[in-house]
Structure formats: structure tokens, C-alpha cells
N, CA, C and O atoms as CSV, one atom per row, in Angstrom:
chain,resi,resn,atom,element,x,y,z
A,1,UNK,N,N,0.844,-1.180,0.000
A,1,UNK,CA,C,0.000,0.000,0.000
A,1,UNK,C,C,0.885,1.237,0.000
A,1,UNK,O,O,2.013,0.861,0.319
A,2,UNK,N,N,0.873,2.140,-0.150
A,2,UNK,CA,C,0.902,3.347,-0.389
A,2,UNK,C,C,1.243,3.976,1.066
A,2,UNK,O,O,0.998,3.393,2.122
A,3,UNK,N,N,1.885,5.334,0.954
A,3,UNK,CA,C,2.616,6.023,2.670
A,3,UNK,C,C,1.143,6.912,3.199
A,3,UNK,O,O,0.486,7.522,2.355
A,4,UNK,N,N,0.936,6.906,3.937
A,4,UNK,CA,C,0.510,7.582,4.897
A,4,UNK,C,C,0.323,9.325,4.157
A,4,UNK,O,O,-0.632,10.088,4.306
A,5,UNK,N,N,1.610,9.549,3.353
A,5,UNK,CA,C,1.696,11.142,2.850
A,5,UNK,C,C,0.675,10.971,1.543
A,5,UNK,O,O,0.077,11.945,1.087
A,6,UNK,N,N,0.574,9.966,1.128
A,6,UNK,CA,C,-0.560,10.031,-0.106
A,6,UNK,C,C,-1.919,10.499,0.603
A,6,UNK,O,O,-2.421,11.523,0.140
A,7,UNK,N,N,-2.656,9.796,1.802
A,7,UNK,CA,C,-3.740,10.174,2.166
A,7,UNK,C,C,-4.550,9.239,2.158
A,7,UNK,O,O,-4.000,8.260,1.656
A,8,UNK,N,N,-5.985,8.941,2.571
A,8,UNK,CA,C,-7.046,8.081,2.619
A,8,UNK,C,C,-8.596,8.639,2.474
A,8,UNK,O,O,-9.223,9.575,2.970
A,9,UNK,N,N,-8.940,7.386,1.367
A,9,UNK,CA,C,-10.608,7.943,0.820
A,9,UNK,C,C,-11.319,6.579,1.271
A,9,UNK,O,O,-10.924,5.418,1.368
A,10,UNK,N,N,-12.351,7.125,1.467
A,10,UNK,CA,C,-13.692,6.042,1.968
A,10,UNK,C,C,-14.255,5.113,0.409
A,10,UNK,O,O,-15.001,5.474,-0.501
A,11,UNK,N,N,-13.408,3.648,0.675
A,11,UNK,CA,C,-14.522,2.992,-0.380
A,11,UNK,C,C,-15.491,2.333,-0.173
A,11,UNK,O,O,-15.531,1.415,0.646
A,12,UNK,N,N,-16.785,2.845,-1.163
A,12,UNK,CA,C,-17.861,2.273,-0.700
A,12,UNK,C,C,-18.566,1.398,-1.790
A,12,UNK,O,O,-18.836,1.627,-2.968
A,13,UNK,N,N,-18.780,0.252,-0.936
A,13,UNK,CA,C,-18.933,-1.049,-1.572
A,13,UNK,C,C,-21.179,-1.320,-2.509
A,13,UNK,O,O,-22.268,-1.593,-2.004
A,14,UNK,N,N,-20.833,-1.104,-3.552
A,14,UNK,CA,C,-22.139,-0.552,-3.851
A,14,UNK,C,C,-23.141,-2.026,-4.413
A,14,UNK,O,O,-24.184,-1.973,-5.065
A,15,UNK,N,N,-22.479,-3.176,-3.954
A,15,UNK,CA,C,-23.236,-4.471,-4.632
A,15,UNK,C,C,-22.574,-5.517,-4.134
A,15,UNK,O,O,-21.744,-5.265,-3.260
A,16,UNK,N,N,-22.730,-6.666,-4.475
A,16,UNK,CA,C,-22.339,-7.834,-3.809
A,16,UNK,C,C,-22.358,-8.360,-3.061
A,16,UNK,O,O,-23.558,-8.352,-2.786
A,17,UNK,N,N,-21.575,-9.328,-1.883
A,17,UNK,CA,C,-21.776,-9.633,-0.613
A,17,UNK,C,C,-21.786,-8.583,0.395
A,17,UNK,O,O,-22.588,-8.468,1.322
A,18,UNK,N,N,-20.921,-7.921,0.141
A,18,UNK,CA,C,-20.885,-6.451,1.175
A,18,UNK,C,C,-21.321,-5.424,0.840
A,18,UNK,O,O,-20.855,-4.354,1.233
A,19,UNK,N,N,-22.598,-5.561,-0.194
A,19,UNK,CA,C,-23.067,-4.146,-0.631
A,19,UNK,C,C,-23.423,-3.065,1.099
A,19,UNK,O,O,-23.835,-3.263,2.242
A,20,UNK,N,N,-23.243,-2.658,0.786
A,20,UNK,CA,C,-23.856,-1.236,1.735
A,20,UNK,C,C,-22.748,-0.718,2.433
A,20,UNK,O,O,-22.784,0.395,2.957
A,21,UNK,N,N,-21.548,-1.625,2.480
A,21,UNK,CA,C,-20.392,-1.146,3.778
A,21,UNK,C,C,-19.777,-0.420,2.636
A,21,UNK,O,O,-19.998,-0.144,1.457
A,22,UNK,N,N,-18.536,-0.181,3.953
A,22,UNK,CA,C,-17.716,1.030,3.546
A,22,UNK,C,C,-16.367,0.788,4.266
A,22,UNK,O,O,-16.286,0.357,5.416
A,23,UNK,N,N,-15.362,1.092,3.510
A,23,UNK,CA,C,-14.213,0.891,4.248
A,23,UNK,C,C,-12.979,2.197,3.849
A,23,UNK,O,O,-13.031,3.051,2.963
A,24,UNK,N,N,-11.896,1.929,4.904
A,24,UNK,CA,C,-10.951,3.212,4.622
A,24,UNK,C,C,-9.838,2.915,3.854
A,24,UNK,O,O,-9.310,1.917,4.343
A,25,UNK,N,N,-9.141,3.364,2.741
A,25,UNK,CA,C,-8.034,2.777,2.023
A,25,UNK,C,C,-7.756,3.676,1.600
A,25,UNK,O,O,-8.510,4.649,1.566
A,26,UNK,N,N,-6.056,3.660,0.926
A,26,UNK,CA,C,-5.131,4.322,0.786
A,26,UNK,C,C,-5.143,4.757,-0.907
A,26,UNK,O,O,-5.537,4.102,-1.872
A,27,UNK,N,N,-4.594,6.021,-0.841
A,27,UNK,CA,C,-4.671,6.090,-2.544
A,27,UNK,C,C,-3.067,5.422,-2.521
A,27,UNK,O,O,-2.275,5.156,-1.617
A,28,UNK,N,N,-3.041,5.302,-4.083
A,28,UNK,CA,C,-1.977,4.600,-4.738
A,28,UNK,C,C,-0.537,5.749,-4.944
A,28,UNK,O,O,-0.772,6.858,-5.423
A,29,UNK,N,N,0.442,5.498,-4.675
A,29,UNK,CA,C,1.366,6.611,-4.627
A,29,UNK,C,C,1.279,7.858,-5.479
A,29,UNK,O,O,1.767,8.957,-5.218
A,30,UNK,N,N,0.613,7.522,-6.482
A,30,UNK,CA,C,0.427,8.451,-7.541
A,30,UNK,C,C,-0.938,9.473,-7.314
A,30,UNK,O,O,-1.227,10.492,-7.941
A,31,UNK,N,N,-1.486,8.975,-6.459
A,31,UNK,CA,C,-2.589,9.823,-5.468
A,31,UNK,C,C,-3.932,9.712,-6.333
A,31,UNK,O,O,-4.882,10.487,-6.224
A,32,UNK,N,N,-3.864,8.722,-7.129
A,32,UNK,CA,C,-5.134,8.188,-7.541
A,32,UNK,C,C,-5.660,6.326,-6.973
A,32,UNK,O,O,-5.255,5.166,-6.900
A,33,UNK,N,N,-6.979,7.345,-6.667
A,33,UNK,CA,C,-7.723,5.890,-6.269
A,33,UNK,C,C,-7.331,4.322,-6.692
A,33,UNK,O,O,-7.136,4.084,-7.884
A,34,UNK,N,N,-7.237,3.432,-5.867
A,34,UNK,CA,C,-6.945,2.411,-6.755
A,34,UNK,C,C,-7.823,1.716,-7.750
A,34,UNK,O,O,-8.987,2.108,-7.676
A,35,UNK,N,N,-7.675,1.088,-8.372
A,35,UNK,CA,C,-8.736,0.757,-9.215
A,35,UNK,C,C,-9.374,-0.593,-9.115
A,35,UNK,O,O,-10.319,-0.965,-9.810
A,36,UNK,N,N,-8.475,-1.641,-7.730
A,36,UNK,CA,C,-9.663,-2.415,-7.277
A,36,UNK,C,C,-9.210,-2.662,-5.921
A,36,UNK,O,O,-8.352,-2.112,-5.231
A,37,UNK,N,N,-9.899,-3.503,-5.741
A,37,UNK,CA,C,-9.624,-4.138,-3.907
A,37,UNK,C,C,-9.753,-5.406,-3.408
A,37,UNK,O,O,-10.743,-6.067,-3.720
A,38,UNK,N,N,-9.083,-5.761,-2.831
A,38,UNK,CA,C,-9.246,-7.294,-2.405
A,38,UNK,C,C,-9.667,-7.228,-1.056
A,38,UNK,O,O,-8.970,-6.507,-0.342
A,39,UNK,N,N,-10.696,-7.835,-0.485
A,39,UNK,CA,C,-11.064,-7.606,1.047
A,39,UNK,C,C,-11.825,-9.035,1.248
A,39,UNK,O,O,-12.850,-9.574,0.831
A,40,UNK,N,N,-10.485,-9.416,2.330
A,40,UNK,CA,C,-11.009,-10.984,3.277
A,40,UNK,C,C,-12.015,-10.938,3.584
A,40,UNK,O,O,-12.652,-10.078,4.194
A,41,UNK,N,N,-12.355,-12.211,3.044
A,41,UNK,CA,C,-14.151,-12.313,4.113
A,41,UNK,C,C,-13.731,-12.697,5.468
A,41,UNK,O,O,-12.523,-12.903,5.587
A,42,UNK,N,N,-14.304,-12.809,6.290
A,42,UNK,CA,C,-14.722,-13.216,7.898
A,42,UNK,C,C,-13.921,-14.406,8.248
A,42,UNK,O,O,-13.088,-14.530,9.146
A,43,UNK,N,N,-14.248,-15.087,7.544
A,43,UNK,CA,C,-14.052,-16.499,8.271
A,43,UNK,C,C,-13.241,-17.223,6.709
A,43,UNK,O,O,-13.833,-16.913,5.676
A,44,UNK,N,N,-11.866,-18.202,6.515
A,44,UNK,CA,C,-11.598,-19.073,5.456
A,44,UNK,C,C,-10.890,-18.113,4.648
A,44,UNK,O,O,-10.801,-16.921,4.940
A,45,UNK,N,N,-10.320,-18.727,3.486
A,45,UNK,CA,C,-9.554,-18.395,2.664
A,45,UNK,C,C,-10.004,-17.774,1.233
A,45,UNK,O,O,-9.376,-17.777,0.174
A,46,UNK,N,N,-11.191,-17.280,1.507
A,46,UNK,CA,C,-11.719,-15.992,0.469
A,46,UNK,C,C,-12.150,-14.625,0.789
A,46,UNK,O,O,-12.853,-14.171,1.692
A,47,UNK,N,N,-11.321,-13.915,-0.542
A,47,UNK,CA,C,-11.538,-12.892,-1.052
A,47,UNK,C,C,-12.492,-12.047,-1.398
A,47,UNK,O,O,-13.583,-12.554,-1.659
A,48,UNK,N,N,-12.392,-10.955,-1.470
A,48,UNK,CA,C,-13.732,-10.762,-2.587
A,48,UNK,C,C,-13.472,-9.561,-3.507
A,48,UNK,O,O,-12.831,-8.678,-2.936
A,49,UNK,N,N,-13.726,-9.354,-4.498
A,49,UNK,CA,C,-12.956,-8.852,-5.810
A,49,UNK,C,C,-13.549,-7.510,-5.967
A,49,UNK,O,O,-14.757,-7.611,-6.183
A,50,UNK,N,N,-13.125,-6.272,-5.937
A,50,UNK,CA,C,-14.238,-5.386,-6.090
A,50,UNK,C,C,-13.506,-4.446,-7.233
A,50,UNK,O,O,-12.342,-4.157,-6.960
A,51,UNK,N,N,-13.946,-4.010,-8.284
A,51,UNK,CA,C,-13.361,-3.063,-8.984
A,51,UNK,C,C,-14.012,-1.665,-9.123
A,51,UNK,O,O,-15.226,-1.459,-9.095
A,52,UNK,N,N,-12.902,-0.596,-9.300
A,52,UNK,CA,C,-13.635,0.941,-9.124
A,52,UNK,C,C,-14.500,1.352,-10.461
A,52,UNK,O,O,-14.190,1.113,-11.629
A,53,UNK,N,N,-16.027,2.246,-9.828
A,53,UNK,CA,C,-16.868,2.180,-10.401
A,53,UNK,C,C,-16.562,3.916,-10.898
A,53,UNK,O,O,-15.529,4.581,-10.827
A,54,UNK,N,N,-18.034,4.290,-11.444
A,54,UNK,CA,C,-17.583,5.730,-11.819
A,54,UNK,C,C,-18.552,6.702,-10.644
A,54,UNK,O,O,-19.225,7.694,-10.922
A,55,UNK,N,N,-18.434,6.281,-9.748
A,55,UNK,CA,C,-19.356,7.213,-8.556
A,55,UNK,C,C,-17.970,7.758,-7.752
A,55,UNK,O,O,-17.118,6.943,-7.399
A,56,UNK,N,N,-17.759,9.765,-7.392
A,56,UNK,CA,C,-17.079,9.765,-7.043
A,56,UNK,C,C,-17.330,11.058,-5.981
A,56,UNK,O,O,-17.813,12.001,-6.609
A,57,UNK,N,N,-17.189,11.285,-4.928
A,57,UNK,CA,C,-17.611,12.415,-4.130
A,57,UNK,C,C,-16.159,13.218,-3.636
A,57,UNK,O,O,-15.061,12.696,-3.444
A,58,UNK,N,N,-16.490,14.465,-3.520
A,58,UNK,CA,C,-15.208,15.364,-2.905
A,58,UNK,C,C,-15.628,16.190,-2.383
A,58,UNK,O,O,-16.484,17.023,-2.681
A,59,UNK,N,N,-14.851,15.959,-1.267
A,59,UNK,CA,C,-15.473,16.740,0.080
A,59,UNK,C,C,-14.120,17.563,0.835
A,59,UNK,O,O,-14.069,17.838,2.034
A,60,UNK,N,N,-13.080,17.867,-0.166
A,60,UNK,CA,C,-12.063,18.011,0.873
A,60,UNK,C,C,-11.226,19.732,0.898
A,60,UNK,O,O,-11.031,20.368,-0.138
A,61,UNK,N,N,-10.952,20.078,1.860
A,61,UNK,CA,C,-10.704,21.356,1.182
A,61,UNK,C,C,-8.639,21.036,1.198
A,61,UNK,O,O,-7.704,21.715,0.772
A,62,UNK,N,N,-8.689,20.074,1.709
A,62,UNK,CA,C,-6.720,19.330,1.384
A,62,UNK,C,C,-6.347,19.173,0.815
A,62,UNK,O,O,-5.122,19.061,0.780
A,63,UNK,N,N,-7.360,18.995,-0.394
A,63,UNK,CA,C,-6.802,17.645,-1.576
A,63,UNK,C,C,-8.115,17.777,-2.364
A,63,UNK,O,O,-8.894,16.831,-2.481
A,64,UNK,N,N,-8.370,19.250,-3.014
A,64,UNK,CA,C,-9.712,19.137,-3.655
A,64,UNK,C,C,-9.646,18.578,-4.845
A,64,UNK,O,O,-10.662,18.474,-5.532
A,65,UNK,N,N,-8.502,18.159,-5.244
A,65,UNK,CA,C,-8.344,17.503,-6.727
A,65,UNK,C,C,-8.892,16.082,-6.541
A,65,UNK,O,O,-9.537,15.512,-7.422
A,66,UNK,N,N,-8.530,15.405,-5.049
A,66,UNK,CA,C,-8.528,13.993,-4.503
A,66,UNK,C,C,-10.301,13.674,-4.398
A,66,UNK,O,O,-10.924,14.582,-3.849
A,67,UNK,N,N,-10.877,12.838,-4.732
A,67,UNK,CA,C,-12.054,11.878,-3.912
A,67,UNK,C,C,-11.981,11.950,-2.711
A,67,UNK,O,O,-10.817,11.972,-2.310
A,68,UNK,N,N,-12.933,12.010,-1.754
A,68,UNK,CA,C,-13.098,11.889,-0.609
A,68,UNK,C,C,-13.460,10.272,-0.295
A,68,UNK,O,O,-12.960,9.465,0.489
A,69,UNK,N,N,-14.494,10.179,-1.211
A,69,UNK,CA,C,-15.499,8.347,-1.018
A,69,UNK,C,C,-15.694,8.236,-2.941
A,69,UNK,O,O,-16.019,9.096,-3.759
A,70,UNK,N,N,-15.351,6.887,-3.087
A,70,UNK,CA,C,-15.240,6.208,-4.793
A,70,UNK,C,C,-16.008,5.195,-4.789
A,70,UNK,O,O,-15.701,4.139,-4.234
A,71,UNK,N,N,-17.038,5.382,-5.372
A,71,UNK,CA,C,-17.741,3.725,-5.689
A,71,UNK,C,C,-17.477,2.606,-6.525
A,71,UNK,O,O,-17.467,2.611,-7.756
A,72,UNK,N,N,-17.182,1.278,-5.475
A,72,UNK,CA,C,-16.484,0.147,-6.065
A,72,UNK,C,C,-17.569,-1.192,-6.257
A,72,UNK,O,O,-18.389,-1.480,-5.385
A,73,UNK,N,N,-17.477,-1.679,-7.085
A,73,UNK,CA,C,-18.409,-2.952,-7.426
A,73,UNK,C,C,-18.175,-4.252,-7.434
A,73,UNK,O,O,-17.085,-4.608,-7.881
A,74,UNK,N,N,-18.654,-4.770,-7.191
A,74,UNK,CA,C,-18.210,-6.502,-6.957
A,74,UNK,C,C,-17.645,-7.177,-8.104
A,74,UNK,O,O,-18.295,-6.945,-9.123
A,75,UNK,N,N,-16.897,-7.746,-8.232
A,75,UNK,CA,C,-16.396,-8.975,-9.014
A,75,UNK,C,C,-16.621,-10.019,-9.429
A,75,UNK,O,O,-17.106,-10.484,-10.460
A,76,UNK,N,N,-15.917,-10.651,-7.837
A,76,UNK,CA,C,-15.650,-11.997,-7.855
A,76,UNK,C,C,-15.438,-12.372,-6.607
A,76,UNK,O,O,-14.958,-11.531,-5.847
A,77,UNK,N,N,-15.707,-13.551,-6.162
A,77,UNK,CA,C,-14.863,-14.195,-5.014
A,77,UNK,C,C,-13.641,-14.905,-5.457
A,77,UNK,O,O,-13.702,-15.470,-6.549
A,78,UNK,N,N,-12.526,-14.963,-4.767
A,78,UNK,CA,C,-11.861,-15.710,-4.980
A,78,UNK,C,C,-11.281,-16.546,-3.701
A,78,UNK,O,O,-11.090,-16.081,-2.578
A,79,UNK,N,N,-11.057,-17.820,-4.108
A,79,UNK,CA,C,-10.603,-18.776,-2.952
A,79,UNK,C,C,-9.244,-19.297,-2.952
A,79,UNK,O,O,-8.808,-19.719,-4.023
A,80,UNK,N,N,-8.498,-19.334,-1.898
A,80,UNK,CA,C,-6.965,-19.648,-1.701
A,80,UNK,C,C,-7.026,-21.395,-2.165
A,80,UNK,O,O,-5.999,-22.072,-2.154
């Protein structure tokens, strides 16, 4: 992941197993959103695949070029 000096936007998970949540992640050194995410399920050795959608909010007066929260969409599961 990316330093701490890049910053952090809220992704929010808009379908799939985890539609409705939301989680905190790092932009990519280049200070753009990443363009997907891998996030453990609960329990076992799967994944779940989410790629970035075109929903994008900015709320910041730090980093008004930056996203605040990016909407990401389901994939895939994947299993170890």
C-alpha cells in the first residue's frame, strides 16, 4: 500500500456480498484511487474482488483535486 503522505478515501462497496459497507483505504502513490480491492471475508480463505466504479464524491478542502469516497463494485470471489 501506499505512505501515509498520499492520504485516505472512503470505499464504498455498492453491490455484492458487502453491498452497503464502507471501508478506509489508501490512494496509490500516484494519489489516484486504486482501481480495485481485495477484502477478506470473515471467516476461510476468500476474497472478494471489487473493482472501481464511476461514482465519485469530494469533500475536501486538502486535496480538492482527490475523492473523498469512490464507488467500487463486486467482481468476484476468490478462494486460496
Amino acid at each position: 500500500m501506499g505512505t501515509p503522505a498520499t492520504g485516505t478515501y472512503t470505499a464504498k462497496l455498492t453491490d455484492g456480498p458487502l453491498e452497503g459497507k464502507t471501508i478506509t483505504t489508501e490512494f496509490l502513490e500516484s494519489g489516484d484511487p486504486r482501481p480495485r480491492l481485495e477484502i477478506p471475508a470473515d471467516a476461510g480463505a476468500k476474497r472478494y474482488l471489487y473493482t472501481r466504479g464511476a461514482g465519485l464524491e469530494f469533500e475536501s478542502s486538502e486535496f480538492p483535486e482527490r475523492p473523498t469516497a469512490v464507488d467500487y463494485r463486486y467482481l468476484e470471489a476468490v478462494f486460496d
